[in-house]
C-alpha positions as CSV (number, residue, x, y, z in Angstrom):
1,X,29.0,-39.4,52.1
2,X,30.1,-37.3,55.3
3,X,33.1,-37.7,57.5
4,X,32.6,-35.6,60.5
5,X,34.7,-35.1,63.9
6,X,32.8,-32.1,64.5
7,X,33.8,-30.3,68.1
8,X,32.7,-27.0,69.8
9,X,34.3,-24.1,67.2
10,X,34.0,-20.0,66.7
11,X,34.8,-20.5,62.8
12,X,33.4,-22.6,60.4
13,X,35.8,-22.3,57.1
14,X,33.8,-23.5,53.9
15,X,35.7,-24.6,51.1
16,X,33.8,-26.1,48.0
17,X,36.5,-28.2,45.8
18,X,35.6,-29.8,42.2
19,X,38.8,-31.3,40.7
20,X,41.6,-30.0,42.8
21,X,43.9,-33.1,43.6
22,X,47.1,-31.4,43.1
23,X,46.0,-28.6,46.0
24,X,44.6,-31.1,48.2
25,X,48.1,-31.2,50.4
26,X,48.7,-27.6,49.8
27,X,45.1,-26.6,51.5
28,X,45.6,-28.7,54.0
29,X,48.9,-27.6,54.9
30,X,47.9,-23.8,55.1
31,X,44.6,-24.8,57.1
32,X,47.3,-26.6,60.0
33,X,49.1,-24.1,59.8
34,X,46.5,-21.6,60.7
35,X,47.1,-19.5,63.9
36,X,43.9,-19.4,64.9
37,X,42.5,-23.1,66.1
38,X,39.4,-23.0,67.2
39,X,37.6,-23.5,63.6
40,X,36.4,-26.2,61.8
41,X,36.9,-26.7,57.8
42,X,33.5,-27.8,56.0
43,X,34.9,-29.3,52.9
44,X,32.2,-29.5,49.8
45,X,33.1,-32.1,47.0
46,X,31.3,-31.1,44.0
47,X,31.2,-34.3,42.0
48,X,35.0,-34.4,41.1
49,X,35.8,-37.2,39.0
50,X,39.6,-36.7,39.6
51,X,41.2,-38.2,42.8
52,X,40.3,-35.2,44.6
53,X,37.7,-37.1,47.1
54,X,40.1,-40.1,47.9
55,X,42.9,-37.3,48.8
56,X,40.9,-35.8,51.3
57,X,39.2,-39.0,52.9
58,X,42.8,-39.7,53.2
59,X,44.4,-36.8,54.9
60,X,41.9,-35.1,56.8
61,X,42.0,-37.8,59.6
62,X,45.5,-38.2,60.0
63,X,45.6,-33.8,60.0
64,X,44.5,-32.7,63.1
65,X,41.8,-30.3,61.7
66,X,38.1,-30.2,63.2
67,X,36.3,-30.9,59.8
68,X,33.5,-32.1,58.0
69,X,34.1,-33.9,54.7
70,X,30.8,-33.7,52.1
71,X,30.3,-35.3,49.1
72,X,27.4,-33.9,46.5
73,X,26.6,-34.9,42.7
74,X,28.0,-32.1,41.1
75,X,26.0,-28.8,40.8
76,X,28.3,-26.1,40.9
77,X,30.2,-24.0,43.7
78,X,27.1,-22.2,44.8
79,X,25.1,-25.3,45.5
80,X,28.4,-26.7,47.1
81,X,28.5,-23.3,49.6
82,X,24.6,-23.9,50.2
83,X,25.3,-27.5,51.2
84,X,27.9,-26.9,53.4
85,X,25.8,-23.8,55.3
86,X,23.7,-27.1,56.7
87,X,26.7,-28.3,58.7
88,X,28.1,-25.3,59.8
89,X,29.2,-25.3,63.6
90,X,30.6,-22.0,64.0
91,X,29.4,-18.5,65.0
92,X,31.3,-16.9,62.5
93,X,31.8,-18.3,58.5
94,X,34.8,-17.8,56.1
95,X,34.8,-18.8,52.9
96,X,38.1,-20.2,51.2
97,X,39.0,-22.0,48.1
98,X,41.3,-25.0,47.3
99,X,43.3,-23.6,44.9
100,X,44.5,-19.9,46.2
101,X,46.9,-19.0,48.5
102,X,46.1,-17.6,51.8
103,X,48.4,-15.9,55.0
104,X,48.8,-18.7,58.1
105,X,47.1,-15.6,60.0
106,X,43.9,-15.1,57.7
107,X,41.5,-16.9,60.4
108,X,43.2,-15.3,63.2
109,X,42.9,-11.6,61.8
110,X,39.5,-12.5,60.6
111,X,38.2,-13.8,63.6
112,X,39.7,-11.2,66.0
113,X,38.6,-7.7,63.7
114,X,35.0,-8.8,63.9
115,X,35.6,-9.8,67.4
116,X,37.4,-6.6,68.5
117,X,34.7,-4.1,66.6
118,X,31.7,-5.7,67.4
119,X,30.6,-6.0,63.5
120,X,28.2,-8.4,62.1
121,X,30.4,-8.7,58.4
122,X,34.2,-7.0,58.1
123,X,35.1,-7.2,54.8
124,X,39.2,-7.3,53.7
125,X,40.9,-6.5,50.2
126,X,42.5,-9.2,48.6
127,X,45.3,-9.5,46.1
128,X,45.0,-11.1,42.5
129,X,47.3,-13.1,40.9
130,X,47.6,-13.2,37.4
131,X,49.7,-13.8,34.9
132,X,54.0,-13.2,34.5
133,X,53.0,-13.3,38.1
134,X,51.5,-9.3,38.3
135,X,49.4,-9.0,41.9
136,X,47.1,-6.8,41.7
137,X,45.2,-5.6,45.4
138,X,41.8,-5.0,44.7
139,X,38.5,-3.9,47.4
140,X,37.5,-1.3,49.4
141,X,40.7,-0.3,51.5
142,X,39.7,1.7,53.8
143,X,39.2,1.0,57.7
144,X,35.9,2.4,58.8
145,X,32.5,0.9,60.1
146,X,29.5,1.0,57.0
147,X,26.0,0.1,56.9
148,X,24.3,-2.0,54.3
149,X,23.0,0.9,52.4
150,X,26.8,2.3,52.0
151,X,28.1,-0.9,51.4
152,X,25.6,-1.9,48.1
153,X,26.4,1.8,46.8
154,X,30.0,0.9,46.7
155,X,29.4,-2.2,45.6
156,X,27.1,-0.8,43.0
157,X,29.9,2.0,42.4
158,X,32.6,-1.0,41.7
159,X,34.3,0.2,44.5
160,X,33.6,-2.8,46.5
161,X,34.1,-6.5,44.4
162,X,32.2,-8.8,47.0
163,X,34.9,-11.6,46.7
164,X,33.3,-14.4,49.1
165,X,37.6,-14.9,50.3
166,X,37.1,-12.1,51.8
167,X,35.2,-11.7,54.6
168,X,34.0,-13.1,57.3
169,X,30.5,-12.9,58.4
170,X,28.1,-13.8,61.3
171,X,26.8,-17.2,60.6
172,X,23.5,-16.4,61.9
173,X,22.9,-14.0,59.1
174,X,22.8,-16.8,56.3
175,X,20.1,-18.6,57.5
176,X,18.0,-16.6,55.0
177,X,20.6,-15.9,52.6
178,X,21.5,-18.6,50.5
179,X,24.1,-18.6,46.9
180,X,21.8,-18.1,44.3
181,X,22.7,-21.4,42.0
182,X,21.8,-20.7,38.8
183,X,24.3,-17.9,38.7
184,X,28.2,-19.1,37.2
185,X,29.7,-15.6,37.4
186,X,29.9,-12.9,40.3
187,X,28.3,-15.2,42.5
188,X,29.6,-13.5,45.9
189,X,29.0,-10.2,44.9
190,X,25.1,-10.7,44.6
191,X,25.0,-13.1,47.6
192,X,26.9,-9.9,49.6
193,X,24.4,-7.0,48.0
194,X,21.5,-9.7,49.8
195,X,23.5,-10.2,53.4
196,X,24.7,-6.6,54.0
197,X,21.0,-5.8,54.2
198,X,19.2,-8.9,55.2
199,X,18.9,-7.8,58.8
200,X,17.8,-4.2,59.6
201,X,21.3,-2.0,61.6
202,X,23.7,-4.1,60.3
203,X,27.5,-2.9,61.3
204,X,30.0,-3.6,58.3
205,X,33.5,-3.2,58.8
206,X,36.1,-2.6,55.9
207,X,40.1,-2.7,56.1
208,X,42.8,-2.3,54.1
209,X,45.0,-5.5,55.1
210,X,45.1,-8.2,52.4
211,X,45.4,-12.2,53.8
212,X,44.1,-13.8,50.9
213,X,45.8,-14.3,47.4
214,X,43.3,-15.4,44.8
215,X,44.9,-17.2,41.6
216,X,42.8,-16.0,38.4
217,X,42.4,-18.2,35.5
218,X,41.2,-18.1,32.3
219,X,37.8,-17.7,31.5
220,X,36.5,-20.4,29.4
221,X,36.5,-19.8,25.6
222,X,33.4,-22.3,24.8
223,X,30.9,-19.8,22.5
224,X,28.0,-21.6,23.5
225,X,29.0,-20.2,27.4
226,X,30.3,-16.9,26.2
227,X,27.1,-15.2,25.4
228,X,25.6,-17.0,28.6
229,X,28.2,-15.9,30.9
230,X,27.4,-12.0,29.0
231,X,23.6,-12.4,30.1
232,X,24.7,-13.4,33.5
233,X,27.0,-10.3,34.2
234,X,23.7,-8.6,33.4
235,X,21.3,-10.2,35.5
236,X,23.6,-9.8,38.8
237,X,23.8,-6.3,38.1
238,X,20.0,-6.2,37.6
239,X,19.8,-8.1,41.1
240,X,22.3,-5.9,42.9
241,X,20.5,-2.5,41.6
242,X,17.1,-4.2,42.4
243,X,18.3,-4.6,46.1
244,X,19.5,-0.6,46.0
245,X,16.4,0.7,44.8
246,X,14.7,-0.6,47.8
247,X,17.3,1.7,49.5
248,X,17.8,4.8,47.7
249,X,15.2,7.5,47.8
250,X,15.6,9.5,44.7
251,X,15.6,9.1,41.0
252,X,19.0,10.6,41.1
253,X,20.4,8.3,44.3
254,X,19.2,5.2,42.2
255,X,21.0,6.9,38.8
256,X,23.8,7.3,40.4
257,X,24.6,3.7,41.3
258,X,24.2,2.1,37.0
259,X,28.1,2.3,37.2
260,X,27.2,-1.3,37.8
261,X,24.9,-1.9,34.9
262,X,27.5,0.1,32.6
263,X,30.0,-2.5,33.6
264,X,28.1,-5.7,33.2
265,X,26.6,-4.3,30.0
266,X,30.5,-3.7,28.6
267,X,31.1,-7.5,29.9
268,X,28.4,-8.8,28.0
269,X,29.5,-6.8,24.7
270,X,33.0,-8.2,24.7
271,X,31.6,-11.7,25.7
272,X,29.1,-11.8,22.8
273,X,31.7,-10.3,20.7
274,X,34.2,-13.2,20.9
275,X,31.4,-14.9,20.5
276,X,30.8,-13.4,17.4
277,X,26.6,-13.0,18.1
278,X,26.8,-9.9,16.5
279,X,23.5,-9.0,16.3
280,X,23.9,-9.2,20.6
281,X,26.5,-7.4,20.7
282,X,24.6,-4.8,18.2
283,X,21.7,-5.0,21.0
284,X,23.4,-4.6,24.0
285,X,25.5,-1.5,22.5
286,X,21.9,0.6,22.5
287,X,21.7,-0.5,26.0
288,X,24.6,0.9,27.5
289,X,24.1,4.1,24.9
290,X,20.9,4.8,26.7
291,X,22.0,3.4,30.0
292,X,24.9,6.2,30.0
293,X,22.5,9.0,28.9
294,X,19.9,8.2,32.3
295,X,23.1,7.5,34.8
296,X,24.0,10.4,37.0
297,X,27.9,9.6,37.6
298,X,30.5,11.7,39.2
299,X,32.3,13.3,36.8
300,X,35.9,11.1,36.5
301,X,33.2,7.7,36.1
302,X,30.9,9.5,33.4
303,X,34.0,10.7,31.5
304,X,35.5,7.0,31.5
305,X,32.4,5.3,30.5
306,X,31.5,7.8,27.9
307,X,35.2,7.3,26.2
308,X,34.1,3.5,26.1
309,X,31.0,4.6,24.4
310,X,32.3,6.3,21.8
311,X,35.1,3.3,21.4
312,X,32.1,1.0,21.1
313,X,30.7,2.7,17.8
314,X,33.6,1.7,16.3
315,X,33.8,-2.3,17.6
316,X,37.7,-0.8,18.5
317,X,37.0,-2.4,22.1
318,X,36.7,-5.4,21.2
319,X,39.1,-5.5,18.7
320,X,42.1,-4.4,21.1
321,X,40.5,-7.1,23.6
322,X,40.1,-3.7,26.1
């Protein structure tokens, strides 16, 4: 199914939704309240089996908005985003999702940075909700103009997240750049190590204003995903440092971006581990031993990831839930 009342837009704002009936007025609200008009909202209904879909078909037409309502057999948020990159109107693409919170101005500052810089991507922090209601900002807060090999070492440095809320993007540039499906976790960040590069003299922009509050939840605690999710943290990082080795010269450039791989590798350890595949967890314990020994970090990363090192010898990560 597709509702459409399509009209000439700058923005296109994607938002895939799968189960969200009790944010369905709340989005909506925020979206008409938007100071920016001249976008459109692509909305992506991955197979909810709530009342999610009859919500929508209910409100959008009576809300003003230039939209475009979609409705897919479910497949997950990355197939939703690639569905709604078909229909998309707009010069200029932000992604959003149903159940954050997000600044009336978000579209307008969006829209009008890119604008006023002349970038192809500008890239904003966001905060992070969590629980006992602790924010915490995170990104790359700085405001300066990147290219696309600075912005995958920082991403490969964990100094950039990639969280798809938080830019906004040429929409010409994802015409060869699609979510990669099969991926549940970190998503955005290995979709964003493919964009900032998929056109030669990119111009990135980064800032250190915040619009966007995303709303963390709980990662599932099913064992037979636990271990998967583990092996996924790892093959994203093996994807993003594949894309930087096509951009770094030297052995020692190319070592000096596995802060990455350390990461995902200590992901996948505390995944497995709550999954109690031990002999996993015994596995992927070697790796980040001889991962570690190969990297070339700066000094305060090395120290930090060698502490965890020693920590893992013991299980005593895992066992303080660190």
């Amino acid at each position: 199914m597709i509702l459409d009342n399509t009209k000439q837009v700058n923005v296109s704002v994607i938002i895939p939704v799968y189960n969200v009936a009790e944010h369905v007025f709340r989005v909506i609200t925020r979206l008409k309240r938007q100071t920016f008009r001249s976008f459109e909202v692509i909305i992506v209904n991955d197979g909810s089996i709530d009342d999610t879909g009859k919500m929508f078909q209910d409100y959008l037409p009576k809300s003003g908005l230039i939209y475009k309502y979609i409705e897919i057999d479910k497949g997950g948020v990355s197939k939703a985003r690639n569905e709604a990159l078909n229909f998309v109107a707009g010069e200029y693409i932000i992604y959003l999702d149903a159940d954050d919170d997000f600044s009336e101005q978000l579209i307008d500052q969006y829209y009008h940075t890119i604008q006023k810089r002349n970038t192809d991507i500008e890239i904003f922090p966001i905060d992070i909700f969590k629980k006992k209601g602790k924010v915490k900002r995170v990104g790359y807060s700085r405001n300066q103009i990147i290219d696309g090999k600075k912005c995958v070492g920082l991403i490969c440095s964990l100094k950039m997240p990639g969280y798809v809320v938080g830019h906004i993007s040429k929409s010409v540039l994802w015409k060869n750049v699609k979510f990669n499906e099969r991926l549940k976790v970190q998503e955005d960040l290995e979709v964003l190590s493919r964009l900032v590069i998929s056109k030669s003299s990119l111009k990135i922009g980064t800032n250190n204003i915040s619009y966007y509050t995303y709303c963390a939840s709980d990662t599932t605690n099913r064992h037979s995903e636990l271990s998967n999710f583990g092996q996924q943290y790892m093959d994203v990082a093996q994807s993003v440092l594949q894309t930087a080795s096509n951009l770094f010269d030297t052995d020692k450039e190319r070592n000096e971006l596995l802060e990455i791989q350390l990461s995902a590798t200590m992901e996948a350890i505390r995944l497995n581990y709550k999954a109690s595949n031990m002999p996993k967890v015994e596995s992927l314990k070697k790796e980040y031993h001889a991962t570690l020994r190969e990297s070339c970090l700066r000094v305060k990363p090395w120290i930090k990831r060698w502490v965890q090192g020693m920590l893992l010898r013991g299980d005593v990560m895992m066992k303080l839930g660190l």
